[in-house]
Each structure stands twice: as structure tokens, then as C-alpha cells.
C-alpha positions as semicolon CSV with decimal commas, in nm:
position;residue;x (nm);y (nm);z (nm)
1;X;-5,646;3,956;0,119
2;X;-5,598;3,682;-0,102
3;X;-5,251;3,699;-0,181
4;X;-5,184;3,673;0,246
5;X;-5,446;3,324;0,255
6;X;-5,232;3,207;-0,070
7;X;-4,929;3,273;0,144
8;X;-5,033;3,117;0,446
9;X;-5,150;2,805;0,259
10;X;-4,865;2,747;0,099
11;X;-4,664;2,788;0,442
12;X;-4,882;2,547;0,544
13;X;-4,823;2,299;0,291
14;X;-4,481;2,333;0,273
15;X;-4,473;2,272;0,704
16;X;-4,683;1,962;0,640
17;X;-4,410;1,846;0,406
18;X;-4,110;1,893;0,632
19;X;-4,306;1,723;0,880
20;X;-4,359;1,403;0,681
21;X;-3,987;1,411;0,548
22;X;-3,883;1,420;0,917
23;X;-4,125;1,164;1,013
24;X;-4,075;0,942;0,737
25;X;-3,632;0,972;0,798
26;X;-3,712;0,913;1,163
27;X;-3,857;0,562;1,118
28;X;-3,660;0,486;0,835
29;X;-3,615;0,081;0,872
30;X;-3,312;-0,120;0,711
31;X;-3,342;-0,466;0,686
32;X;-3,062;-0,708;0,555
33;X;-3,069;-1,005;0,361
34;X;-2,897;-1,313;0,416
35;X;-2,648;-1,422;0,130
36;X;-2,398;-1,681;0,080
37;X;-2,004;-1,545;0,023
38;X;-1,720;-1,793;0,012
39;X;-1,809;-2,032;0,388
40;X;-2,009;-1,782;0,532
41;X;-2,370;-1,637;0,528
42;X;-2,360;-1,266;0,541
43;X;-2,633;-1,057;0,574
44;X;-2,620;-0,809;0,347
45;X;-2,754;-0,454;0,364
46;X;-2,792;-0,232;0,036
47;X;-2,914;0,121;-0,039
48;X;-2,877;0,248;0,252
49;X;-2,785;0,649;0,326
50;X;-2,715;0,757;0,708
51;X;-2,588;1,051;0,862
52;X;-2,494;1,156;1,196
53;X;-2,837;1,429;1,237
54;X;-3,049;1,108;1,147
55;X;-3,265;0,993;1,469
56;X;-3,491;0,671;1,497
57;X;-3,320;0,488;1,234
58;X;-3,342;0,114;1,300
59;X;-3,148;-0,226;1,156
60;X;-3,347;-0,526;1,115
61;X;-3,194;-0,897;1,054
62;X;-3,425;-1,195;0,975
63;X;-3,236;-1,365;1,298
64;X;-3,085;-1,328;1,621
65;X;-2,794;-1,543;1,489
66;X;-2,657;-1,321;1,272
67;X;-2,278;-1,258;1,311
68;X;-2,174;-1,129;0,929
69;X;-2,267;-0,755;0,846
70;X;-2,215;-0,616;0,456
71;X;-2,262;-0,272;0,350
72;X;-2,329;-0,262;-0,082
73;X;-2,414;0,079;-0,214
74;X;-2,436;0,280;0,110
75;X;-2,318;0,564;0,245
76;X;-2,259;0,601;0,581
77;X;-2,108;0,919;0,780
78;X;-2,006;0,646;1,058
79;X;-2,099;0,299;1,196
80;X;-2,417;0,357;1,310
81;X;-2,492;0,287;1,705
82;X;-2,854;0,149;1,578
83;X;-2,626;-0,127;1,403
84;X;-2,438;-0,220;1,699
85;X;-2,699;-0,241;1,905
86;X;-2,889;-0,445;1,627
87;X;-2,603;-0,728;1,633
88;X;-2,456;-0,798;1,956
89;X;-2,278;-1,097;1,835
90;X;-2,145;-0,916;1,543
91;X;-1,813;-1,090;1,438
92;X;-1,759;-0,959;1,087
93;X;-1,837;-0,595;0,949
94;X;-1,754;-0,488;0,577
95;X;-1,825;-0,139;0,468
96;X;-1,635;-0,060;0,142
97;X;-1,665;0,264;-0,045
98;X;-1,936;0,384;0,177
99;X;-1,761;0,790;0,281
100;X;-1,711;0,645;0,596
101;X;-1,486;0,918;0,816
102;X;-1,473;0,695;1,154
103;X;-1,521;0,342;1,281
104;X;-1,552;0,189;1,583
105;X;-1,437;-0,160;1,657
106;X;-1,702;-0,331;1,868
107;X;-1,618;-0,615;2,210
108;X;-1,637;-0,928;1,981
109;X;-1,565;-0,797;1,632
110;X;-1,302;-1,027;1,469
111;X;-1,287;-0,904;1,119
112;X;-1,338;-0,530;0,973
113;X;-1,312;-0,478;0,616
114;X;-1,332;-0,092;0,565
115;X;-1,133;0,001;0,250
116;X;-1,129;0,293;0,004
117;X;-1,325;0,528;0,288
118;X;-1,228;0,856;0,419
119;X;-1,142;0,673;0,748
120;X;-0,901;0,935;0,974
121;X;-0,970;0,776;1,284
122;X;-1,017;0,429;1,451
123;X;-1,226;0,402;1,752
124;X;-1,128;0,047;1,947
125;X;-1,371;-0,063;2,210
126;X;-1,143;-0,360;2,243
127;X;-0,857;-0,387;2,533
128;X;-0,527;-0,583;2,496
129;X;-0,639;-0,818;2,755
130;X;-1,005;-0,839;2,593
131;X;-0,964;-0,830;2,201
132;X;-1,090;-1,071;1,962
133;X;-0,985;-0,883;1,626
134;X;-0,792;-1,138;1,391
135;X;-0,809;-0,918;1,051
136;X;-0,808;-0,544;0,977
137;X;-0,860;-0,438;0,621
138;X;-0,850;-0,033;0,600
139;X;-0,652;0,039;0,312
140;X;-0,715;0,336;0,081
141;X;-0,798;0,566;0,355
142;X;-0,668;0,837;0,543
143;X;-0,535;0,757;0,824
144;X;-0,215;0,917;0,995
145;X;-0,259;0,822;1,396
146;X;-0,265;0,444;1,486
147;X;-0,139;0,429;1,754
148;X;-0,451;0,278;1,942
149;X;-0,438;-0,011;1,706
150;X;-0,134;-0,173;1,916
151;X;-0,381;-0,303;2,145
152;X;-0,535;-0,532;1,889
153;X;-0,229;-0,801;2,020
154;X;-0,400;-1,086;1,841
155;X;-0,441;-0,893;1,525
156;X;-0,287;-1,126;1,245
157;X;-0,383;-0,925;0,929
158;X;-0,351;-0,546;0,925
159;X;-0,378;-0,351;0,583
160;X;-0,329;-0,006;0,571
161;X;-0,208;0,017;0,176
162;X;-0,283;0,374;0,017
163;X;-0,311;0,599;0,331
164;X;-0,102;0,834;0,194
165;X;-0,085;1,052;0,530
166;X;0,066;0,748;0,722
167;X;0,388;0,812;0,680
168;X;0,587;1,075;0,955
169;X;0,819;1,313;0,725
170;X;0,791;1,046;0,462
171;X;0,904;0,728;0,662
172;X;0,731;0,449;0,797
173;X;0,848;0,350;1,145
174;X;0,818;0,020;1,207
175;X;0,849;0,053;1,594
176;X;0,486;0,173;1,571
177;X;0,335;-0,167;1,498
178;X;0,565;-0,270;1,876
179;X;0,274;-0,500;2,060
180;X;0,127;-0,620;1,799
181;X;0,289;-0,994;1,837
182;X;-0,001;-1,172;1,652
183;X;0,078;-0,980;1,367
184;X;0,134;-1,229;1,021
185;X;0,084;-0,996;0,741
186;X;0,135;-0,633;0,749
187;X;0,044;-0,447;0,389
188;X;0,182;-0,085;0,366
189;X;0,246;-0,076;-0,028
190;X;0,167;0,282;-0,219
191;X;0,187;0,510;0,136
192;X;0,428;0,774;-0,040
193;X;0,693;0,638;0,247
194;X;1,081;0,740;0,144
195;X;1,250;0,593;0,380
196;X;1,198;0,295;0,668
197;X;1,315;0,276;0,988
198;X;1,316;0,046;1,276
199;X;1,530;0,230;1,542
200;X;1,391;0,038;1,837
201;X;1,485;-0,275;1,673
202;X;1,094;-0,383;1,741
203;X;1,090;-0,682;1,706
204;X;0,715;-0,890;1,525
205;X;0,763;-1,253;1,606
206;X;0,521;-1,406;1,374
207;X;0,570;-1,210;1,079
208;X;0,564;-1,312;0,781
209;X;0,447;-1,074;0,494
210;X;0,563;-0,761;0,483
211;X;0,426;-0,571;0,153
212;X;0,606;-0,240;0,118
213;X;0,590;-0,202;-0,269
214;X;0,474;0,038;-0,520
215;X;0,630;0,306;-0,214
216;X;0,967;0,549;-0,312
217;X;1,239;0,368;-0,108
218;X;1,539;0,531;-0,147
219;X;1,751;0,440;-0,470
220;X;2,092;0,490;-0,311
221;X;2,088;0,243;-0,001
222;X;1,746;0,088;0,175
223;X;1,930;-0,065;0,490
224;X;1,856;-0,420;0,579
225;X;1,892;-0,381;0,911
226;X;1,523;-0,306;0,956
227;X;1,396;-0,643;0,877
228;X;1,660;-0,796;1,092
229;X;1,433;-0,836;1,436
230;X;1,152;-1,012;1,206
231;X;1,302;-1,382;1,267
232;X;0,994;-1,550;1,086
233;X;0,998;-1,369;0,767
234;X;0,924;-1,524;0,435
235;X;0,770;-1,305;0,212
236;X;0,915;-0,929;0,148
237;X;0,719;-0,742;-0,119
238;X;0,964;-0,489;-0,238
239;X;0,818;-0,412;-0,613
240;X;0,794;-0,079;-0,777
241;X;1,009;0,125;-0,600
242;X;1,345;0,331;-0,698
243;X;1,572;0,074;-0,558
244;X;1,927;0,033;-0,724
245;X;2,113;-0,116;-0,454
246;X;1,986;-0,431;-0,162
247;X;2,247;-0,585;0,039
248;X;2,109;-0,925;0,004
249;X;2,403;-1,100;0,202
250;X;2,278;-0,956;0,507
251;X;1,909;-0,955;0,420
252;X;1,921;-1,370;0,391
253;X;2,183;-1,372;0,714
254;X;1,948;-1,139;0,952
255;X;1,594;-1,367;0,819
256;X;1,719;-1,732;0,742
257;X;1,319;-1,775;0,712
258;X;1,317;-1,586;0,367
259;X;1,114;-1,774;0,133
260;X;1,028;-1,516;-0,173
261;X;1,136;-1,118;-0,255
262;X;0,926;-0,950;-0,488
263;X;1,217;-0,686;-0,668
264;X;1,046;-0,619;-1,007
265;X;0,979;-0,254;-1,090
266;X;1,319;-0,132;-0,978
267;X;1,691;0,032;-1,087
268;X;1,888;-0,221;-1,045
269;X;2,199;-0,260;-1,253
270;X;2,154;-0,553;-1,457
271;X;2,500;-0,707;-1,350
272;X;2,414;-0,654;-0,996
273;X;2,091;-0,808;-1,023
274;X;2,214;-1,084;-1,230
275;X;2,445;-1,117;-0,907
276;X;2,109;-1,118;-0,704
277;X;1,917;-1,337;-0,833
278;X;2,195;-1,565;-0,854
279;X;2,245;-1,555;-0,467
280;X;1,886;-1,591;-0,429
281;X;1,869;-1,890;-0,634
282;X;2,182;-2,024;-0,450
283;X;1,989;-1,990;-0,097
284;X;1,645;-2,147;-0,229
285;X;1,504;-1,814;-0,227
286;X;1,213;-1,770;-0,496
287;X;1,245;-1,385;-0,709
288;X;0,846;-1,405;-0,869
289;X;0,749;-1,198;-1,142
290;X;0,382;-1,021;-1,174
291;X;0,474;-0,935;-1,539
292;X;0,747;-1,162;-1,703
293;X;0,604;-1,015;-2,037
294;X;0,680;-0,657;-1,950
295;X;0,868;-0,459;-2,257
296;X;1,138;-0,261;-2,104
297;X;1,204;0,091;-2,217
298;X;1,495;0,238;-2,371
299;X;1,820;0,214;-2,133
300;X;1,660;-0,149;-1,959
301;X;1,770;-0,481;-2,076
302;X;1,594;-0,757;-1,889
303;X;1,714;-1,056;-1,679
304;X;1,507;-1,362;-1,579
305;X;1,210;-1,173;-1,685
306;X;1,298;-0,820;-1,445
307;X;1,379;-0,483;-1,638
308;X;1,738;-0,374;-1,483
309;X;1,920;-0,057;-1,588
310;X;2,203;-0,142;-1,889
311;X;2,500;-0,169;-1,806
312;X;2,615;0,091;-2,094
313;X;2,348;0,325;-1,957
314;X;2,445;0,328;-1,596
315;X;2,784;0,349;-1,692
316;X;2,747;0,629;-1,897
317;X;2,464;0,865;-1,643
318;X;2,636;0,738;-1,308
319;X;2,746;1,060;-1,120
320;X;3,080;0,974;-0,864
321;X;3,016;0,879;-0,530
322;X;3,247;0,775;-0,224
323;X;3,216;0,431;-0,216
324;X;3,104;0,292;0,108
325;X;3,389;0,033;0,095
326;X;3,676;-0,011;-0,097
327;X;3,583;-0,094;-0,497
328;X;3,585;-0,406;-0,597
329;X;3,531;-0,588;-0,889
330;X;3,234;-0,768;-1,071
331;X;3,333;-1,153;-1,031
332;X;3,112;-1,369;-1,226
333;X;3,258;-1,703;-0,962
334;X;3,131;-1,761;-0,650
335;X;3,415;-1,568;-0,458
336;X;3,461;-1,341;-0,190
337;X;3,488;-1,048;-0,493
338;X;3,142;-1,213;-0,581
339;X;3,020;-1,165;-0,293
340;X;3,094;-0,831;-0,186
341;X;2,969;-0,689;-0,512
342;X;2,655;-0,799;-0,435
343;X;2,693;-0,654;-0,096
344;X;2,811;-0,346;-0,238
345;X;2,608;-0,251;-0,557
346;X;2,602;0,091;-0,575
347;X;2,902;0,154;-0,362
348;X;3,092;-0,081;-0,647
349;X;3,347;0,143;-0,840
350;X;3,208;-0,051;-1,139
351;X;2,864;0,025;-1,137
352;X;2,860;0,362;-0,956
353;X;2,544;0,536;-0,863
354;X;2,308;0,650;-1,159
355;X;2,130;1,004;-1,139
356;X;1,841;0,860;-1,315
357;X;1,505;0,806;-1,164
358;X;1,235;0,612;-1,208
359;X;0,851;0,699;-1,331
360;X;0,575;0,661;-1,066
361;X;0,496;0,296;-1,068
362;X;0,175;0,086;-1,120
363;X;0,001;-0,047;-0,744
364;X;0,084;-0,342;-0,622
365;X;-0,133;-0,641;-0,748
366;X;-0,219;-0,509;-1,105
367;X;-0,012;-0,453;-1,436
368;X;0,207;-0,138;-1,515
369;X;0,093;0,111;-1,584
370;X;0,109;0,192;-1,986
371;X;0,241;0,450;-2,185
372;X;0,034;0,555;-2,536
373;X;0,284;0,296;-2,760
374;X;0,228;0,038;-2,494
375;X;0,560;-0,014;-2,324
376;X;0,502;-0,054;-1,943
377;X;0,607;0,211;-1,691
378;X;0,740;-0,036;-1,468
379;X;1,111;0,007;-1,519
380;X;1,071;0,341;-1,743
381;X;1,404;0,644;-1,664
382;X;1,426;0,947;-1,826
383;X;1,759;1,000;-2,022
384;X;2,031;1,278;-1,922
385;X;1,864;1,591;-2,160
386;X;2,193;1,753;-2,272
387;X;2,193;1,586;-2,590
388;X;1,775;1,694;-2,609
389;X;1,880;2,037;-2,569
390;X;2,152;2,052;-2,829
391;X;1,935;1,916;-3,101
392;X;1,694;2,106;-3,029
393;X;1,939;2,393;-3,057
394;X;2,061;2,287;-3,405
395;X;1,659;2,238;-3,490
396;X;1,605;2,644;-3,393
397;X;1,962;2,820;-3,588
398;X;1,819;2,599;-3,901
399;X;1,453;2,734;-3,861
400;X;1,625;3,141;-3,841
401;X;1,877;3,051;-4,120
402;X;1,578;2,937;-4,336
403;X;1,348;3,230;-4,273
404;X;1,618;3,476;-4,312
């Protein structure tokens, strides 16, 4: 008998709990604080934990006038409907690091800064005719669809850096961004793309940035062509990837708006980059370097502060290839022979096509990655192994001889 009214108290209690857990998580109540960041006065929320089963949860500011959301320490399933309902006027939302899967772009919303989420999906409550959005910050996510985000035609900033699952078969197509005229900056650096492509020749009037470092463009040949359409370009971001050939004739012909090219963190030959950078310099087009300091590893020389592949080393490891015109030779004048080597590289006779490739490089923005004696990564290729694997031959015979 006593062991059944234990039970039943203690079934009792533990009911009374739930209940006050429930109640309590039902009128849970988030208020924000205003705070001052850069021009604007955000109201900052921090702390606070919502999921999708969560009912009753409400979002308090000290003001109607409140236009500037923050998120600090949170984690949030979703943008809350409570929130949106909170801030009708809402013109800036950032939610950083908060295990976000979804969000929703509100009528009004101007700015969304959403990075390193789970994001797979966008929900826009905006229409081409209707939108306000000016910047879109979603990198370091995981998005693969976005194709609703060509009705954002006033966007101006759109980063989706680090969504590796953007890419299609490992290229970005650039005719996916077609609409988005407003567009200024577009960041895709460190998606895992191979290859680009612009087959619809889509053409982004106002663009001017295009980041697409720290990605694996091909070594052998990234066409030009692709940039062609952008008429207003003036910054090209083309850092850490396995480049060893750019036709840079045609790149400053197609986009006479070219103002800077980011190239560090490549292959490059150092005679065709010397060729390069000379054309560059020759069309008032700036070549800055993140690292200038960088220590090149063994089979790089550097010129004007960029690791490039020796000219003894690519030489020596180049495997034959068909040249894509006839050879021609390494002028140092300003010549037609000049020229067309630049146009060439890797199709040049001279500098052939090296089989070497290049270790993962650092992200865009921060230092190169380091190896354990401190030489950067940046411009770091593995050596052909058929000399490693006759030493190491001669090591073994010595070792039997010696315990025989």
C-alpha cells in the first residue's frame, strides 16, 4: 500500500513539473537591448534558444521604432514568426552562428546577415516589382538552390562564400545570378567550384567585384570569355586556386573597366607571370598582394612578391601537350611574340603544361595556411616521386645487406 501512494506521488510531482516547464517555455519573453554598431542603433538580442515545437514565445523591443535586429549567442531552428510580427519595420536582421536551417526574407527587409548557419533554403516574401533587399550576407552555409534569389533585382551585395553544395557537377554557372541587374559585388570564393561557365553570356551590368578565390579553377585553361558580358568590372579576385595559365590579352580587351586582379596563390610559370604582370602594369591594372612576405617552397621562385613555379622545375615535370596554337617564343620586348606568349602560357612550347598540383589553399581574406617549419602553403607542389622511390630503394637493399 505504501509503495503504490509513493508511486502515485511521485507521478504527481513529476506531472506538476512538466507542467511548469511547459508553462514557463510558453511565456518565455525576449527582450532586446538597444546598442550602438558603426551609424546605427541595433537592438540586440542575446541568450536566446527557440525551436520550431516552442508556442507563446514573445519578442519585446523598448520601441516601436526599431528597424535593426541582432542575434548574439542564440540558437534558433528558424526566424521566428513572433519576431516578425514583433518588428514590422524591420530593415536589418543579423543572425550569425545561430543553427539556423531556413530564413525568410520579410516585405521591407534591406539587409540580412546570416553567415556560418546550416541555411539550405531561402524563403523570399519579396517580389521583383516589390523588393527592398540591398545586401545579402549568407556565406558558410549550405545552400545548393537559389534560384528564388533572382527576384531580389535591387540586390547589390550577395555573399554566398563556403556553401560548398553550390556548385552543379563542380561548376558555378554564372547564368544563374541572370536578373539580378543591381548586383555590385558577388562573393563565391572557397565553393569547391572546378570549373565556370557563362553559356548564356548573362550579362550583370553593374558589376564590379567578383571574388572567386580560394576555389579549384582548372590549372590547364580558365576561359576568359566568362567575364566578357560584365562591362563594369574592376575587381576580379582570382587567389588561391590551381591556375597556370590566364589569357590576360583578352581578359583586359573583353572588361576595359579592370582596375585590380588578385592572382597570388597560383601555378603560374614565373616567366609567364613576369609577362603578366608586366601587361598589367602596362594597362594601369593594379596585381595586390595579401602576403608579399610569403616564403615560397621548394620548386617556387617569387616575382613582385607572388610565388610562381621555376622555370627549371616546370621545365623539367611538364608532361607534352598539343599546343593550342602554334609555339612561340618567350620575348622579353613588347612584340607580337610578347604578346602571344602571354596569350598562350601553357599552350607555349616553352613552358609546356606541368603535372604538378597545388596544396589546398588558405580562405580568402586571411594568411596561408602553415606548414610545421613555417613555410606557407600558398604556392606549395609536390615533386615528381620517382627519385623518392629510388632512394628509398637504395635505403631498403642497404638495411638487408647489413642484417645479412
Amino acid at each position: 500500500m505504501h509503495c503504490v501512494v509513493a508511486v502515485q506521488l511521485v507521478t504527481l510531482l513529476f506531472g506538476t513539473v512538466l507542467l511548469l516547464v511547459s508553462s514557463t517555455a510558453a511565456d518565455q519573453t525576449y527582450k532586446c537591448a538597444i546598442e550602438k554598431r558603426e551609424d546605427e542603433s541595433v537592438c540586440m538580442f542575446r541568450n536566446v534558444v527557440y525551436t520550431t515545437s516552442m508556442t507563446g514565445i514573445t519578442f519585446k523591443a523598448p520601441n516601436a521604432k526599431v528597424q535593426h535586429v541582432a542575434f548574439e549567442d542564440s540558437t534558433l531552428d528558424r526566424i521566428p514568426a513572433e519576431l516578425l510580427n514583433a518588428f514590422p519595420n524591420l530593415r536589418s536582421l543579423s543572425v550569425p552562428n545561430a543553427n539556423l536551417s531556413s530564413v525568410v526574407i520579410p516585405a521591407k527587409l534591406e539587409r540580412l546577415y546570416a553567415s556560418d548557419n546550416q541555411i539550405s533554403q531561402v524563403i523570399v516574401h519579396q517580389t521583383r516589382d516589390t523588393t527592398t533587399m540591398l545586401e545579402l550576407i549568407l556565406d558558410s552555409n549550405r545552400l545548393h538552390d537559389i534560384s528564388n534569389l533572382t527576384r531580389l533585382a535591387k540586390l547589390e551585395i550577395l555573399s554566398l562564400s563556403g556553401n560548398r553544395e553550390l556548385p552543379i557537377d563542380d561548376t558555378i554557372e554564372l547564368g544563374r545570378f541572370k536578373g539580378m541587374d543591381g548586383l555590385r559585388h558577388l562573393l563565391l570564393s572557397d565553393v569547391g567550384a572546378h570549373d565556370l561557365e557563362n553559356e548564356q553570356e548573362v550579362s550583370l551590368p553593374a558589376l564590379e567585384l567578383l571574388d572567386l578565390s580560394s576555389n579549384n579553377l582548372p590549372p590547364t585553361y580558365l576561359s576568359v570569355k566568362v567575364f566578357a558580358p560584365f562591362k563594369s568590372l574592376q575587381i576580379l579576385r582570382l587567389a588561391y586556386n590551381q591556375l597556370r595559365d590566364l589569357d590576360v590579352l583578352q581578359l583586359t580587351k573583353n572588361n576595359p573597366q579592370l582596375k585590380q586582379i588578385y592572382l597570388e596563390g597560383n601555378e603560374f610559370p614565373c616567366k609567364l607571370l613576369t609577362l603578366m604582370l608586366k601587361h598589367f602594369k602596362k594597362e594601369g591594372i593594379e596585381t595586390p598582394v595579401a602576403n608579399p612576405n610569403v616564403r615560397c617552397l621548394l620548386g617556387f621562385d617569387k616575382e613582385q612578391g607572388l610565388c610562381c613555379m621555376a622555370d627549371n622545375m616546370n621545365q623539367r615535370y611538364a608532361s607534352p601537350v598539343t599546343p593550342r596554337i602554334p609555339p612561340v617564343s618567350l620575348a622579353t620586348s613588347e612584340s607580337p611574340a610578347e604578346n602571344t606568349a602571354v596569350r598562350t602560357g601553357a599552350g607555349s612550347a616553352e613552358l609546356g603544361t606541368s603535372t604538378m598540383s597545388t596544396t589546398t589553399m588558405a580562405a580568402a581574406g586571411g594568411p596561408p595556411a602553415k606548414t610545421d617549419d613555417g613555410y606557407s602553403m600558398a604556392s606549395m607542389a609536390p615533386l615528381g616521386n620517382s627519385w623518392l622511390l629510388a632512394g628509398l630503394a637504395a635505403v631498403v637493399l642497404t638495411l638487408m645487406k647489413m642484417n645479412f
